[in-house]
N, C-alpha and C positions, 0 to 999 in steps of 0.2 A: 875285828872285821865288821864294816858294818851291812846293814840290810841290804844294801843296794849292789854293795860286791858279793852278796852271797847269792843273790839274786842272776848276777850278770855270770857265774861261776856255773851255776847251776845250770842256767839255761844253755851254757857251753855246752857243759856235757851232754845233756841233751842232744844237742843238734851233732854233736860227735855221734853218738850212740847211733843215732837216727844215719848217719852216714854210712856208719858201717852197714848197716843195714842193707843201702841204699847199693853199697859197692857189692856186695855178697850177691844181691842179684843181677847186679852188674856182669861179675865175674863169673856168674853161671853161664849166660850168656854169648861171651865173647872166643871168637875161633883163634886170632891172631893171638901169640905166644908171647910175643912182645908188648901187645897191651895187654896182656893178661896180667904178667910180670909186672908190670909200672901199677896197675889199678890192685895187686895186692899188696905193693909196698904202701901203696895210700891209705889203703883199709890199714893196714899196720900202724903208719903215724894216726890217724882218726882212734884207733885204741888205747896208742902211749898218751894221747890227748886226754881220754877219758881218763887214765889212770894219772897223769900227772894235775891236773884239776880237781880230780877228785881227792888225790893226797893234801890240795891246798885246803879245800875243803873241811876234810877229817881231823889236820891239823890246828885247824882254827875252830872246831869243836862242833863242828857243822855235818848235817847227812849229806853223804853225796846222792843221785838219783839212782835208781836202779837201774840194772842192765836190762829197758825193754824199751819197746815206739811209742810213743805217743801219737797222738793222732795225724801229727804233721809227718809221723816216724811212717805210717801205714801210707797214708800219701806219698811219700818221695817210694817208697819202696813200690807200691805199686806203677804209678809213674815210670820209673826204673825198667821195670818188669815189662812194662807195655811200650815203649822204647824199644826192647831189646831185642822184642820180634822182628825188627827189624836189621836186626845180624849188628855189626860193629860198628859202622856208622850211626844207628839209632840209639844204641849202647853208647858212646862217647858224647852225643849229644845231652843224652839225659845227664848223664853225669856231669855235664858242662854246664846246666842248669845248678844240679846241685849243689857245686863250688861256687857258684856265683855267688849264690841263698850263703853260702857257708861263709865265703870273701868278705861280703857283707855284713856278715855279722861280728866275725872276728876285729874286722876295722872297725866296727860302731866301739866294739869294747877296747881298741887299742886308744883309743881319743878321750874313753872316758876318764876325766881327770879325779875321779872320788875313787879308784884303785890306787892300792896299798905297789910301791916300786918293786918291788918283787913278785906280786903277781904279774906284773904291768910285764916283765922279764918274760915272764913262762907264758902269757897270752903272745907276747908277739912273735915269740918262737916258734908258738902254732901258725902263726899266724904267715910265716913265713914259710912254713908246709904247707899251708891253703895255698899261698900265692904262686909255689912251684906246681902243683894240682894242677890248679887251671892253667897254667902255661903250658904245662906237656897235652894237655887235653884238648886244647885251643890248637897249637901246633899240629898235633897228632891229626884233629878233621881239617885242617887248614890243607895239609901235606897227603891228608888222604893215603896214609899208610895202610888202612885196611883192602887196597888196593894191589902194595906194592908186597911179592914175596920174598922173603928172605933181609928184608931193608928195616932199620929202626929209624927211629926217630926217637 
């Protein structure tokens, strides 16, 4: 594997880790049962992410990052956190930011053509958990479910 997908593997995880982060303050937050439910099945994929990346990693003789924030990691979490005071609307926002950030980068690494085909596999797989994220999330303030009782989206 070379420097460049070790590089672009790494900085996943990262930005996964930093997610989770990101949704844990989320989810303290939020009153609605239903986005509660959706934003801890995302924290759930943003983990399998860490851990399936990291296995490509380990396998290719490589360290993966550790489990903690980085600086962009204390940034989104706080961001997060200050959002969320404002109840579940502010909460679904910030988090709509953070998908973006995360969309974003997941598609930078799907295009890049110096990954080995089988990472290439397992990034857009994530990648296609980012793109359900923002769609329920988008949806979710679009439809103003934090509004409506007893209704999902």
């Amino acid at each position: 594997m070379n420097a460049k997908s070790v590089d672009i593997l790494k900085s996943l995880v990262q930005l996964d880790i930093d997610a989770v982060g990101a949704y844990s303050q989320a989810i303290e937050h939020i009153e609605n049962t239903h986005i509660s439910e959706n934003l801890n099945k995302f924290m759930r994929d943003h983990q399998q992410h860490i851990d399936n990346l990291s296995n490509i990693l380990r396998v290719n003789g490589e360290e993966a990052p550790e489990i903690s924030k980085d600086f962009k990691g204390f940034i989104l979490e706080g961001f997060t956190s200050l959002r969320s005071i404002t109840g579940d609307e502010g909460t679904l926002k910030a988090m709509r930011t953070n998908e973006q950030l995360t969309n974003k980068k997941y598609k930078e690494a799907v295009e890049d053509l110096s990954l080995d085909t089988d990472v290439i596999a397992t990034i857009e797989s994530n990648y296609r958990d980012e793109q359900e994220h923002l769609s329920y999330i988008e949806g979710a303030i679009e439809a103003r479910i934090w509004e409506k009782t007893g209704t999902s989206y």
